[in-house]
N, C-alpha and C positions, 0 to 999 in steps of 0.2 A: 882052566882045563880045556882043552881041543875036541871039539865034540866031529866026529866024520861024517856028521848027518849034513853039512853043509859046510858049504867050502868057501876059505879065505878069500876067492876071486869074487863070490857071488856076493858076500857084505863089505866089499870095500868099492864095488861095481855101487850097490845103493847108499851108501855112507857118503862118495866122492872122494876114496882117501886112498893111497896105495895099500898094495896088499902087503909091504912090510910094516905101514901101523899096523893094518886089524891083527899080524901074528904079535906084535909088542903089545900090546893090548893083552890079547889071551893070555900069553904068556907071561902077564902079569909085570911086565917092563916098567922101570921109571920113566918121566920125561913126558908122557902123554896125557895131557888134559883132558880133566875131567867130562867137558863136557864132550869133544871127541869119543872118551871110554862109553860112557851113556848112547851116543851114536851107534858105537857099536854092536854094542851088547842091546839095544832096543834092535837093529834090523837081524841080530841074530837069532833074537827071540819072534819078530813077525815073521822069519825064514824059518819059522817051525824047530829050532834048536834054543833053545833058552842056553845060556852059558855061567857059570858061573865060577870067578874069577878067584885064583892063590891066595892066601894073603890073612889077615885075620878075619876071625868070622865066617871066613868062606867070601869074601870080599863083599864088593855094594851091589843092591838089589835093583834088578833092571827092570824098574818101574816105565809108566809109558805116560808122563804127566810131560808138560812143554813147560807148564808154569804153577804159584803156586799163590796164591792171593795172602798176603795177611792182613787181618784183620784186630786192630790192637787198640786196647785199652784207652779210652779219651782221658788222660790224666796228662798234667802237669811232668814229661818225663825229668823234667830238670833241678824236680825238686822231691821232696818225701817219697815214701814209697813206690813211686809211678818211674824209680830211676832204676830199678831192677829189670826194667823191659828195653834199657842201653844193653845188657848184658844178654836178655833173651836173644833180644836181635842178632849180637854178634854171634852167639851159638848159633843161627837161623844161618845166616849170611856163609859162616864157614862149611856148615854141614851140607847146605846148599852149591855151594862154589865143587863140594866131592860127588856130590853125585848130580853135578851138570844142571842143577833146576835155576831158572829163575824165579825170583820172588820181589810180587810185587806188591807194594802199601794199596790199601783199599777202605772203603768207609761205605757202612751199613745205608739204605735207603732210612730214611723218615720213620719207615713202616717197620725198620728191624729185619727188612728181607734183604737179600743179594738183587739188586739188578738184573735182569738175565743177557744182558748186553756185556755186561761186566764178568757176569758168571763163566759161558762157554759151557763147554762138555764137562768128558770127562778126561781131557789130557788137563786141565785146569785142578790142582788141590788147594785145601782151604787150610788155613789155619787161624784159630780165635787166639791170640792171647790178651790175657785175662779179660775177654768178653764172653759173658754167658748167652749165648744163642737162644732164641726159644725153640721148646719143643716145635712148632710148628718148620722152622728154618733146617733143624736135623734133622727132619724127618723129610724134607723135599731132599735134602741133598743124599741121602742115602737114596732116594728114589731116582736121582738124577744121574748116578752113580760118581760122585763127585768125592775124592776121598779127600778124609777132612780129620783135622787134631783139635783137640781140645790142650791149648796150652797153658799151662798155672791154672787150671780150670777143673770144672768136674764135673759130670753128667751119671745120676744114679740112674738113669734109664741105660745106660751105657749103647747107646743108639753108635754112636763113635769112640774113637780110640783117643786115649787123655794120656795127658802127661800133667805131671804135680809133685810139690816137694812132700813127702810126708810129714803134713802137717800133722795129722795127730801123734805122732810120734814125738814131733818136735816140743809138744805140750807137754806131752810125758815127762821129757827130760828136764824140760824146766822144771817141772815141781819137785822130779824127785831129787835135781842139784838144791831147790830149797832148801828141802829137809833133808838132805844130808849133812849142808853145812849148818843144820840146825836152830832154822827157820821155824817158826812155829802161828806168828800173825802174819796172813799173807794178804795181799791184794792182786789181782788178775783186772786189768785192762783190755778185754776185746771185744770182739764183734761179731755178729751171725749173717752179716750183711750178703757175702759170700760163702758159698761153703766151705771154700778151703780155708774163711778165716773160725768159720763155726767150727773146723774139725780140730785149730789149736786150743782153744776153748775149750773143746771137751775133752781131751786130751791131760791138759792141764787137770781139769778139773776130775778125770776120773782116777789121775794117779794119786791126786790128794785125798779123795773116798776110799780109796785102796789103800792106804796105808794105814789106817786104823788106831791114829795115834792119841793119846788123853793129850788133851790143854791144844789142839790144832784148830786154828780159828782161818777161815779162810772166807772174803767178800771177794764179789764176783760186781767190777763195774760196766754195763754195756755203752762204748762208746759208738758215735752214728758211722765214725770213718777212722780209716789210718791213721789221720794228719794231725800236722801240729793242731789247727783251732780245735778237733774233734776233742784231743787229748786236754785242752785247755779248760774247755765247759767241761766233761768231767771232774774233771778234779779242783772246780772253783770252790764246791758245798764243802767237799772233808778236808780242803787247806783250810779254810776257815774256822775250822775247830781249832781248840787249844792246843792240841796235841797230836801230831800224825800217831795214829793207831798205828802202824804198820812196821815192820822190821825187814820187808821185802815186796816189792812190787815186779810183778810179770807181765811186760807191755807186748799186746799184738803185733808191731813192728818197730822197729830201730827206730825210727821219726818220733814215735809217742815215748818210747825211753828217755831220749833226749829230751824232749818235752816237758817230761816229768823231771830229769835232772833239772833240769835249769828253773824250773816249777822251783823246787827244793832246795836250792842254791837263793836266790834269792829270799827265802825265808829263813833264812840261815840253819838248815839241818844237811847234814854231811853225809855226804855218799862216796863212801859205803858202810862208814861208822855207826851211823845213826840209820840210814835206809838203803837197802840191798836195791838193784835194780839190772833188769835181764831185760836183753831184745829181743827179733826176730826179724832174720833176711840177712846179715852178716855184709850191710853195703858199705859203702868205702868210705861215708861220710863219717861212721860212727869209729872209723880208725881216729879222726880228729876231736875226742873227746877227751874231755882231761875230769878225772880219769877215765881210763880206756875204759869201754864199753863192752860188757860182756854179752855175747849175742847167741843165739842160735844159728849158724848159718848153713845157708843155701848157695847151690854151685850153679847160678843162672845161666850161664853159660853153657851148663851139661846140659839144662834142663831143653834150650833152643835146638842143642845139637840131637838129640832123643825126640824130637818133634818133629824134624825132618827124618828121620830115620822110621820111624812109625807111619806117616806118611808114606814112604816110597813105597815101606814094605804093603800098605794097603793099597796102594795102587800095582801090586806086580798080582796079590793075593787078594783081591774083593773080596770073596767069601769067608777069609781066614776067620776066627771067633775076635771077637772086639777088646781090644787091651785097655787096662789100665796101670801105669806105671808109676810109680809111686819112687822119688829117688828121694839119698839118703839126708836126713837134717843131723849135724855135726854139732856138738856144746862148744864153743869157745870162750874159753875163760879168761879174761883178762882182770879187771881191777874196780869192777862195781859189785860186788858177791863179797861180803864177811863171812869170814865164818864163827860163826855163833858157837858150835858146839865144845871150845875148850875154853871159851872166856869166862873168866872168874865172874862175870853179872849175868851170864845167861839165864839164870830163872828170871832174873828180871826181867831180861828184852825178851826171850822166847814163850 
């Protein structure tokens, strides 16, 4: 939309562009790069006219960032759950490439602080994925006026603006697809290490308190981490026993299901005849599972592209109130889930 407060000569005069971009631009034209449109629409908005642009949403937010640091998880990306941050990125890299930001890899001081060489102002945003900041690090950078996400992450102070799959949700669903398909001995696999894994945990665990069923037996095992070894010392004590207890296991992430499959497989008990098993994170590794693995999943991808988009918008809006976004976890059912509840020996297993 054309705002008269200011004229197409005077933002293509400070941009360097003609003045038939800046009208393609307004008027919402294909063909004009991103970071071009940003040009624009940032000298339109220090020219005292903020503009905002056709299009869905009311178009992108004319933040006044130059760059955007991220700051990501020290894990193994190429293995176990540390490969869901291939996906963040790419959500990062495309949301970024629309609304003209660059984004550059960075790595925390010794101390857990930013640099301030590294840092800059505030045309500089931050983004953590899956590292948790300390209080001390959000609280500078909100002083500094440094807008900043918290990505796969979560901050109960809510000091800054998060983005995260809703994990407790996700727990939910896994118990109540247990007991629907008539599940009754259960085992849960997770971890409180982070909060977003504490929140499938309880999630899990509160929809099984909720249900209020006679003969529902449910253990809760805390593993130290996501991974295969974490999943292994777990479950070295109750493979041992004579007999798995269990007619269903709910692992903290697709690496540990796996885990536990192949656990299972080599002691010769059958999944999903003998034992049920559910993931979480929905990563491409577990499409190669024989049988297919039934997951929880996550749209990592949406979740990078919504971390730049929270960003810009705190950098256009400082003051706005602090978000936390929570996007959606999906059941996918594939072929490690029985169902129990029409089998002629369900009192038995259940």
């Amino acid at each position: 939309m054309r705002h008269s407060k200011v004229r197409q000569e005077d933002i293509a005069r400070v941009v360097g562009v003609s003045v038939s971009t800046v009208s393609r631009v307004l008027s919402g034209a294909p063909g004009i790069s991103p970071a071009t449109t940003q040009k624009v629409l940032r000298a339109a908005a220090d020219l005292g006219t903020p503009i905002t642009l056709p299009g869905d949403g009311g178009g992108l937010v004319t933040h006044r960032m130059e760059r955007a640091l991220l700051f990501l998880k020290q894990v193994d990306l190429n293995s176990g759950s540390g490969s869901i941050y291939h996906f963040v990125m790419t959500g990062i890299q495309k949301a970024a490439r629309k609304y003209g930001l660059r984004v550059e890899l960075a790595l925390l001081g010794e101390d857990g602080e930013i640099p301030e060489r590294i840092l800059g102002g505030a045309e500089t945003g931050v983004l953590f994925a899956g590292v948790d900041p300390s209080p001390k690090l959000l609280k500078k950078l909100r002083e500094t006026g440094n807008s900043a996400v918290l990505v796969n992450g979560l901050d109960p102070s809510m000091t800054h603006d998060q983005v995260a799959p809703n994990n407790y949700q996700g727990g939910w669903l896994a118990a109540q697809h247990f007991l629907d398909m008539g599940h009754r001995r259960i085992l849960q696999l997770g971890t409180a290490r982070r909060l977003t894994l504490a929140a499938r945990t309880q999630g899990f665990l509160d929809a099984i308190a909720q249900a209020g069923m006679d003969g529902l037996d449910c253990d809760f095992i805390e593993i130290g981490n996501v991974t295969e070894q974490a999943a292994q010392v777990a479950l070295k004590q109750i493979l041992s026993e004579s007999a798995f207890p269990y007619t269903a296991v709910f692992c903290s992430a697709d690496i540990v299901a796996l885990t536990v499959m192949q656990e299972l497989r080599m002691r010769e008990i059958d999944v999903p005849r003998e034992v049920s098993l559910l993931g979480f994170n929905g990563l491409p590794l577990a499409e190669f599972s024989s049988p297919l693995l039934s997951t929880l999943y996550v749209d990592w991808e949406y979740l990078g592209h919504e971390a730049i988009r929270l960003l810009c918008t705190r950098s256009a809006e400082p003051d706005r109130p602090t978000q936390q976004v929570q996007t959606q976890v999906i059941l996918k059912q594939a072929e490690t889930v029985a169902d129990l509840s029409n089998r002629s020996d369900f009192n038995a297993l259940g």
